[in-house]
N, C-alpha and C positions, 0 to 999 in steps of 0.2 A: 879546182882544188878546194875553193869555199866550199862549192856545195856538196863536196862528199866527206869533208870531215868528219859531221854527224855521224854519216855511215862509218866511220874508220873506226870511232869510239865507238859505236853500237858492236862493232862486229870485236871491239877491246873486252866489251862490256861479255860478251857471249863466251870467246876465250877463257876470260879471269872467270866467270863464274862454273865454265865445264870442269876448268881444272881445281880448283877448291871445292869441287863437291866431291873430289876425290881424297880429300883427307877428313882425318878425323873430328879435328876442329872448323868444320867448314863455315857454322853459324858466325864462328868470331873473324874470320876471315873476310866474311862477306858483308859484315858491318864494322868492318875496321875504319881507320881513317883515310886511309889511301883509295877504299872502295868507295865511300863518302864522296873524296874527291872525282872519281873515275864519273858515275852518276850522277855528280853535279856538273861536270866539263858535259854529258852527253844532254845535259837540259838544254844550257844556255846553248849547245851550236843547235839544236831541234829545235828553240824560239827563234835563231835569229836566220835558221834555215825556211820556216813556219813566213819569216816577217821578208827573207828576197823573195821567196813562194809568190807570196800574194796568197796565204792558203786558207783567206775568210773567205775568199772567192767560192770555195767551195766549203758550204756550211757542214756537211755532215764530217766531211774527211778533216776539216780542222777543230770541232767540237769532239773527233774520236782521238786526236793529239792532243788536246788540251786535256782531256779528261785523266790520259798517260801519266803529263805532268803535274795534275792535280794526286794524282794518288802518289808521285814520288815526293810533294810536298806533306803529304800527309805521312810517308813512309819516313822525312827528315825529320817532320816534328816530333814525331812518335820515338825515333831515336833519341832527340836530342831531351825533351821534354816527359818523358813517361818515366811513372816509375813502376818498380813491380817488384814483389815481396813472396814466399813463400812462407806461410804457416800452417803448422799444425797445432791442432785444439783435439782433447780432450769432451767427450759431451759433460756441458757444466762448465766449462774453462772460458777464459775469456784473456784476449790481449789487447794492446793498444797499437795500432797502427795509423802513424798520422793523424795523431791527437784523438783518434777516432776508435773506440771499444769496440769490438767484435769478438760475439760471443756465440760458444755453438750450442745449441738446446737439446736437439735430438738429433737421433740420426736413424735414419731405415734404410735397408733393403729392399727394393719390389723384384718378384722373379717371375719370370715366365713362370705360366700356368700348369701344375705338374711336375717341376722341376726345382732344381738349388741352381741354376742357371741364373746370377743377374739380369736381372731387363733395364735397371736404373736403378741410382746409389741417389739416396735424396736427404740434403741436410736441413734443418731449420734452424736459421741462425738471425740473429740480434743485431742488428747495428746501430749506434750512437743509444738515441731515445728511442727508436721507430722501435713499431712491433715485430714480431716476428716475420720473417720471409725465407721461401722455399730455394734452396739450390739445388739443381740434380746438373746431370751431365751438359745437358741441352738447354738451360733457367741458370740466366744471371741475375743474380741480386744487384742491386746498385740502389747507394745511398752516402749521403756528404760526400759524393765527387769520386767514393769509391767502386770500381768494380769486384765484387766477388765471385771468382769460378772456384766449382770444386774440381778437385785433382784425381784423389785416389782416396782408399779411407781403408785403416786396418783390420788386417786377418781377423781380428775378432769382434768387430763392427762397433769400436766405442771408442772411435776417433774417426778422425779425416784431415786431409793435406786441401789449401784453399794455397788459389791463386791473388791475390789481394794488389787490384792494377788501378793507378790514377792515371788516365790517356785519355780524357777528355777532349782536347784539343786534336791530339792525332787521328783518333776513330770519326771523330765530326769530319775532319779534310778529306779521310780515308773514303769516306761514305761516298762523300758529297763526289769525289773521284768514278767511286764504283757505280754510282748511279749516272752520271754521266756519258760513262764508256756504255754500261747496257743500252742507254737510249740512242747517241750516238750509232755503234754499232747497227742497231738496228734500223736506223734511218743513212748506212753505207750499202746495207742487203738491200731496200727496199728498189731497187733498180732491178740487181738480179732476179728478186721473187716475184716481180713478174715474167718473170722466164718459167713457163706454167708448170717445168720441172722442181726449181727449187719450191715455188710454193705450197706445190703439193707432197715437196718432202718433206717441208714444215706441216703440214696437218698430219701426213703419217707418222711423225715422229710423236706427237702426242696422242694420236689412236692406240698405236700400238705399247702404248706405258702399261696400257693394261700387263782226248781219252788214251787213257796209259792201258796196254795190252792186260795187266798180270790183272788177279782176280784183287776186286775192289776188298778194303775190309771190312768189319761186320760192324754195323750200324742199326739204327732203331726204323722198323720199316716206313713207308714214306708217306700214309695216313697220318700217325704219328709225329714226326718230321715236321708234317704240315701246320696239323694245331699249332707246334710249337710256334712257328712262323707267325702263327696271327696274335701271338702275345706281344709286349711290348720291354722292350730291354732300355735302360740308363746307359749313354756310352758317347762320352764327347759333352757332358752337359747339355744334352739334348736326350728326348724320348723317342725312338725309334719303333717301327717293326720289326721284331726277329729275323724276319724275315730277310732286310737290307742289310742288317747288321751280318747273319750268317753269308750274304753273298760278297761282302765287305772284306771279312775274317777268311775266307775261301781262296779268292783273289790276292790276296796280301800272302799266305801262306804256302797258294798252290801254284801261282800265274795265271790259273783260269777260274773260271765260276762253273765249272760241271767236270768236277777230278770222278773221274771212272764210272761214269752215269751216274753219280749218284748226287742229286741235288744240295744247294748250300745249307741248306736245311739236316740235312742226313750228315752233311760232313760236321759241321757246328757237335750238333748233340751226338755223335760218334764218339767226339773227346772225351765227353760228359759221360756218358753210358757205357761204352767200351771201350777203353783204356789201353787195356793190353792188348788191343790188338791194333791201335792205331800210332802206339807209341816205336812199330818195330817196321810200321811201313815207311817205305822208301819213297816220298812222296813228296817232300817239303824243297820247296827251291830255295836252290841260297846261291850267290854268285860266289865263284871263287877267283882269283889271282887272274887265271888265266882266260875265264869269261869275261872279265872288265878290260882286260886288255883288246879283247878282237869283239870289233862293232858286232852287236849280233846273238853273237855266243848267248845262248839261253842259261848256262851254268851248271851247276849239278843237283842230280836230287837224293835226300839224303834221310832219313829216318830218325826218329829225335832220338835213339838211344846212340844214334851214330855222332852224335853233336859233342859226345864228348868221348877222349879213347884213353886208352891206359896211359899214355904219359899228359894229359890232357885237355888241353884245345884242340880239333883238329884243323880250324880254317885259318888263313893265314889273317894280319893283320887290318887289311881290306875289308874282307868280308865280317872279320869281326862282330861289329856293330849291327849288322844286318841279320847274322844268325843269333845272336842276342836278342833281339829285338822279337824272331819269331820263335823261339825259343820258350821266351817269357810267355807269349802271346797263348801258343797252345798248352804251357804249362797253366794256366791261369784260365781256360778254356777245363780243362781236365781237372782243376783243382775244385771249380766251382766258383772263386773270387771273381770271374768275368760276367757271371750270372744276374747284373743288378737286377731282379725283374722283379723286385719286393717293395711296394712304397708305402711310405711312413709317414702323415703329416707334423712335422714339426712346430714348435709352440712360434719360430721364428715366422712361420708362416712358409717355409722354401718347405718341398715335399721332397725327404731323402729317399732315394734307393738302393735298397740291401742284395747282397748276397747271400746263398745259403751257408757261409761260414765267413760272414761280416760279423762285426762284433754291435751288437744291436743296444739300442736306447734301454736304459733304465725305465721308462715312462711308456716302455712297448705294452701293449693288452695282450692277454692272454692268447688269444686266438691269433692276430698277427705273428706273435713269436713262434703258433705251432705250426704254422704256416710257412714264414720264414724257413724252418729248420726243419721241416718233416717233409714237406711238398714231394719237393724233389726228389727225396729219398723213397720218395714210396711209389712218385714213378719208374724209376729205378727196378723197383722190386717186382712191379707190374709184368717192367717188362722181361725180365728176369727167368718170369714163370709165361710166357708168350702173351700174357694178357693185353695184347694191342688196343683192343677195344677199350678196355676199362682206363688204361694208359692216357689215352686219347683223352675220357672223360673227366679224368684230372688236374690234364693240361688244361683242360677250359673250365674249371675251378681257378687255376691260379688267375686266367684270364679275367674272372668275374671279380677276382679277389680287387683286382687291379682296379680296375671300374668302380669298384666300391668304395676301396682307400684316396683312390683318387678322380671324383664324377668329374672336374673341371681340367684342365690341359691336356688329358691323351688324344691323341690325333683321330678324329676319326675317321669311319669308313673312309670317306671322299679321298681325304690325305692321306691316309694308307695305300691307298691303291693310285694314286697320284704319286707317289715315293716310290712305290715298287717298278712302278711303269717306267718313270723317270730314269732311276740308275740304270734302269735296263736299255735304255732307250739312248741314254746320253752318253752311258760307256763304252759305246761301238765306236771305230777311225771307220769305217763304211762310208757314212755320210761324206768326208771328208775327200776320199778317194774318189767317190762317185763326183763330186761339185768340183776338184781339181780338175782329172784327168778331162772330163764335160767343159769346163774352161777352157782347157788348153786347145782341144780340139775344136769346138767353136771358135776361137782365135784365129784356128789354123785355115780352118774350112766355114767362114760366117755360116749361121743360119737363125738369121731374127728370130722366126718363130723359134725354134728350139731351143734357143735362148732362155725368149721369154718363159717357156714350159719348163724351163731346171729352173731358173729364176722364183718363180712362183713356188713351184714346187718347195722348192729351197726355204720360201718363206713361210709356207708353211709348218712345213717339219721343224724348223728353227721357234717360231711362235710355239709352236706345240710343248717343246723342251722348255720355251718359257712361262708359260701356263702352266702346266705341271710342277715346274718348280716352285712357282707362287703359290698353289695348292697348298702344296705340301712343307712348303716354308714357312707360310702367310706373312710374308713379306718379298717386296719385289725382289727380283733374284742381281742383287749387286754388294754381297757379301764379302767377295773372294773373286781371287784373277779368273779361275771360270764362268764365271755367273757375268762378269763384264764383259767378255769377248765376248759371249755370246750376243751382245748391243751391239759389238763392233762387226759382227757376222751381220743380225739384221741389218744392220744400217747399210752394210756396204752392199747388201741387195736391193734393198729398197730404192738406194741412192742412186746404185746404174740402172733399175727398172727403170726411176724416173727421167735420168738422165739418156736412156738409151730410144726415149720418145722419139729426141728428133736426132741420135749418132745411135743407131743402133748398134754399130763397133764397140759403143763402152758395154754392152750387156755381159760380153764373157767376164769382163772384168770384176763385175760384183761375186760371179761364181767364186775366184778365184781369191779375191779378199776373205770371201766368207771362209774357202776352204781352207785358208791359212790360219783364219781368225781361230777355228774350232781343233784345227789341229793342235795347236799352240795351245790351247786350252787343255787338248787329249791330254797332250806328253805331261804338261803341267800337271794335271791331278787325272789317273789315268780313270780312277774310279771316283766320276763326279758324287762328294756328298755335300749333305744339307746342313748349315752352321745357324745358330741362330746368333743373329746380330748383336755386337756390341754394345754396351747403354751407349758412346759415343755417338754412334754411326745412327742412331735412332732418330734422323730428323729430318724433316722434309726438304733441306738441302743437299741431302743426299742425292736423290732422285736428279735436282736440275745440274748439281755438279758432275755426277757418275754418266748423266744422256749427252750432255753437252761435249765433255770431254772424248766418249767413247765416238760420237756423230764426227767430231772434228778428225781421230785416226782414223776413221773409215774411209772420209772425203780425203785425206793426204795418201791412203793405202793406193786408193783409184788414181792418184795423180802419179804417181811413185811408177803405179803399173804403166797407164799411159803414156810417161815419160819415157819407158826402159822400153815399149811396143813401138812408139816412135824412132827412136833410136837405132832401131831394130827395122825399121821400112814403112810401120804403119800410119803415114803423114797426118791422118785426117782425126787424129787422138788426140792433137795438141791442144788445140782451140776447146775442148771441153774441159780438161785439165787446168788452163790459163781459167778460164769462166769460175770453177772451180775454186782457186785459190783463197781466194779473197773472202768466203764464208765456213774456209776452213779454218782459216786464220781470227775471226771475228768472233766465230761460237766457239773455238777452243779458248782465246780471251777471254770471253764471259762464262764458260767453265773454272777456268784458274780463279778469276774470283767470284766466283760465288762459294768457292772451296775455303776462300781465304775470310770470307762472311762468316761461313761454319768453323771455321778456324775459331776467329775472334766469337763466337757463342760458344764456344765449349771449351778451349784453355786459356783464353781473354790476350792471344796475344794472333794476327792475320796471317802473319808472315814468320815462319821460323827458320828460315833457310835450310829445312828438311832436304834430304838428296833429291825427292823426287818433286819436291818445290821449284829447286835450282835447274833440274833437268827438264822440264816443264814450260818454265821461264826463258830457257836454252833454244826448246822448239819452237817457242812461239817465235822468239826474235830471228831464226837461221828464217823461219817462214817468211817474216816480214820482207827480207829484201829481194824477194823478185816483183811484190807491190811496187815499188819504185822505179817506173820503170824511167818515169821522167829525169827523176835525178840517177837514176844509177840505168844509162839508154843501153848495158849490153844484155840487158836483161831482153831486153826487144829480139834478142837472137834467136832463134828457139832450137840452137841447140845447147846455149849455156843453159837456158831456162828449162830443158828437159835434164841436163846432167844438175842442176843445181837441185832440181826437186827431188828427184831419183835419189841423190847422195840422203838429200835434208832428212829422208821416213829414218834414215840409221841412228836421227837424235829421237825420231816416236821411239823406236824398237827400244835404244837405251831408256828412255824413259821409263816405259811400260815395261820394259823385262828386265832390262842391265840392274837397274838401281834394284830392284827385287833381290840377285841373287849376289850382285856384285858390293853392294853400298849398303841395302839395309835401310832401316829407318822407319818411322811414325807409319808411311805409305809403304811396307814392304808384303800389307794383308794383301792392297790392292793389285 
């Protein structure tokens, strides 16, 4: 009974926090007084379990516990001892916090290159006597004891919100914690990694960081079409190619990317050019009542003069929102307002992009403005009178115009056709179907080699998707829940490549992670596109929190599967799964904090009891107890230890997907 006490509160601990990440006030809940209490009952029985152990005996396993408790000491101090203030300042204003003046001097915007897109929000502010010093997203000030983060800063960039934290004492234990658990940790693997699988998962992990029947209607021919494609459009605070954005606008409007042969290109500028004859085709999907109700049902398709009828809505309130939304889309397509492809540098330094019937700067030049507001109209006219040709040579006018207005941030060649290639490439379930169904059958009927050849294969085409994306983003692809599973795709090939050295039975298994991983991806965002990053997310902790985190669901995916193949007859799965555990559980640890590192640098506080913190914190601990097997010996079973794992992936899956659609939160990009 002593010694599984610990465990009783740990498993108290996992409980109370699943369920208070299910309400609203979760933060207060989970640093209330009773939680305090629950956290401190789970120290003292972990030391005086730690002290029957005998667990100095083993230096790495009791240095990776101690380090636990070192960060919940530093998690009480921080409670009990921090303070923390929200202000906002005025550029020029100055308050006193904690006998201590802090004053904000200036303020800037930087923006990605070509755009009104922030890249980072950056203040210069005062504190006490000192001279000035820089705050941006990712840049803590600190002076007299104070930490400075900035928050947010307003609409009209002549202010900002500042986090103003005195936790000196908490962030030093916190540290001293978080550095311990990494080194630790890393000297728990150092047994396994010579299992010449895992170590060489660990160097791959940082290698690879690198048509409707009826007659189509009338559009502008597809020369023309083309040029336009190689121009560049504003749309999402990003700069795109026409190109992407017409196969974008296609897909959202049509369901597919080639409505009646005629490219996304032809359809895009159809709205633009001929009007009346696209506003009467029956062509635009939109789910109705009865489509949402039966899995499947493609819905009806309907013509935008059909969207509204003499008593007038025609869709029921379901669909509402939806035919709304495309509605607007190709009204604003046909209006010309969706046309950004005019850019302006402004004195702020952000490069705006107009419309031909935007309403334009005062400080516009002459030629800009004829540009702006004639361009379009006269190809238009061009093509009018069948002048294709000359049409054409227009369009690559406004392209130059572009080039001109703006020589720094357009994407060029390389990311252009790295973008184009991408969506084209990443918006297929193909891949997905081919790497499942190729799992299951290998499961069914081994074939080592064949294996290995989807395996590889697999790794490639998945590398490829990610390269490309980096191209074309110039930034590593972990923006958004797509760009991340796609690590969890690699990883979980890499990982049974490695591991299928010496079980060659786990090789179907990475198939089948990965095909999960990318489906789940599909459905999620059917038509992968390119975001540019956050000023938050702008930090090289990104990369170790986003690889770590996605490596540790991979390695749980593979044990989940081997668990349920077990289960199921395939005996010789377990012992790799078991191997398994323990560095799935360690690198997902050193993910949560190093996330919690980037936390404390950017809104100066580690831990905020976020849903997908709590949920998070939920997996690691449900992971931890089949480790035990000493103290908790049913773990020795392996058939609890196969249902225990198998159950455990349902807190990844909530983590990574529930908290997303379910809870919300700071993490619901991810």
């Amino acid at each position: 009974m002593k010694q599984t006490l610990a465990f009783a509160l740990l498993a108290a601990v996992a409980i109370f926090l699943a369920t208070a990440g299910f309400f609203p006030d979760a933060a207060r809940l989970c640093s209330s007084t009773w939680a305090c209490v629950l956290w401190g009952a789970l120290a003292l029985s972990a030391v005086a379990t730690m002290v029957r152990r005998r667990l100095w005996r083993q230096p790495a396993v009791f240095g990776l516990h101690v380090a636990l408790l070192v960060i919940l000491a530093g998690a009480l101090t921080t409670h009990i001892c921090s303070t923390s203030q929200r202000l906002h300042l005025a550029v020029g204003e100055c308050a006193v916090v904690n006998g201590t003046t802090v004053r904000l001097d200036d303020f800037a915007v930087e923006y990605y290159p070509g755009t009104s897109a922030p890249s980072d929000f950056v203040a210069t502010v005062s504190v006490g006597e000192r001279q000035s010093d820089r705050v941006s997203m990712n840049r803590v000030a600190s002076a007299d004891g104070l930490r400075i983060f900035l928050l947010s800063c307003d609409s009209g960039h002549d202010g900002c919100s500042f986090a103003i934290v005195s936790d000196g004492a908490g962030t030093a234990i916190s540290y001293v914690g978080y550095g311990l658990l990494f080194l630790f940790a890393a000297l728990c693997l150092l047994p396994r990694l010579r299992w010449r699988g895992f170590r060489r998962l660990a160097v791959a992990a940082l290698l690879i960081l690198p048509a409707a029947a009826a007659a189509a209607p009338r559009t502008v021919p597809r020369d023309v079409a083309d040029e336009l494609g190689k121009i560049f459009i504003y749309r999402n605070d990003r700069v795109m190619p026409l190109s992407v954005f017409a196969r974008d606008f296609t897909l959202k409007i049509y369901g597919t990317t080639d409505y009646q042969g005629l490219s996304p290109e032809q359809v895009l500028s159809g709205w633009l050019f001929c009007y009346d004859d696209w506003k009467t085709d029956p062509g635009i999907l939109v789910k109705d009542a009865d489509s949402r109700r039966r899995m499947g049902a493609a819905g009806k398709r309907v013509a935008l003069d059909d969207f509204f009828g003499p008593d007038g809505y025609l869709f029921d309130d379901a669909a509402h929102a939806e035919a709304n939304e495309k509605f607007a889309l190709v009204s604003q397509a046909a209006s010309g307002s969706l046309w950004r492809i005019y850019p302006f540098s402004a004195e702020s330094g952000a490069v705006e992009w107009y419309s031909p019937v935007s309403e334009l700067p005062a400080d516009i030049d002459l030629d800009s403005w004829r540009m702006t507001r004639h361009s379009i109209g006269y190809v238009a006219e061009l093509l009018a009178h069948s002048q294709a040709e000359e049409a054409a040579g227009a369009i690559r006018k406004i392209g130059l115009y572009q080039r001109r207005q703006c020589p720094v941030g357009l994407p060029s060649a390389t990311q252009c056709m790295a973008e184009t290639v991408f969506v084209h490439l990443g918006g297929s379930i193909v891949p997905c179907l081919v790497l499942l169904i190729g799992g299951i059958v290998l499961i069914v009927r081994p074939r080592p080699l064949a294996s290995r050849i989807l395996l590889w294969a697999s790794i490639v085409w998945v590398s490829a998707l990610m390269i490309l994306n980096t191209l074309a983003a110039r930034h590593l692809p972990m923006a958004n829940g797509y760009e991340t599973m796609q690590w969890m795709a690699l990883f979980g090939l890499v990982g049974a490549l490695l591991c299928g050295r010496r079980r060659p039975e786990m090789l179907p298994l990475g198939a089948i992670v990965a095909a999960l991983s990318l489906a789940v991806a599909f459905m999620g965002q059917r038509n992968p596109q390119l975001t540019s990053l956050m000023p938050v997310l702008r930090s090289p902790l990104l990369s170790v929190h986003v690889l770590a985190v996605m490596l540790a669901y991979a390695l749980m995916a593979i044990i989940a599967l081997s668990s349920l193949l077990w289960l199921c007859g395939r005996r010789s799965l377990l012992l790799p799964a078991r191997r398994l555990l323990k560095p799935a559980v360690l690198i997902m640890a050193a993910g949560i904090f190093t996330g919690a590192i980037w936390a404390n640098q950017s809104w100066g506080r580690y831990w905020g009891w976020d849903p997908k913190e709590i949920w998070a914190l939920v997996t690691m601990i449900v992971y931890c107890f089949p480790l035990h097997q000493t103290s908790l010996p049913c773990f020795r079973r392996d058939r609890i230890f196969a249902l225990w794992t198998m159950i455990s992936f349902l807190t990844v899956l909530m983590t990574y997907l529930g908290v997303n659609y379910l809870l919300g939160g700071l993490h619901s990009y991810a």
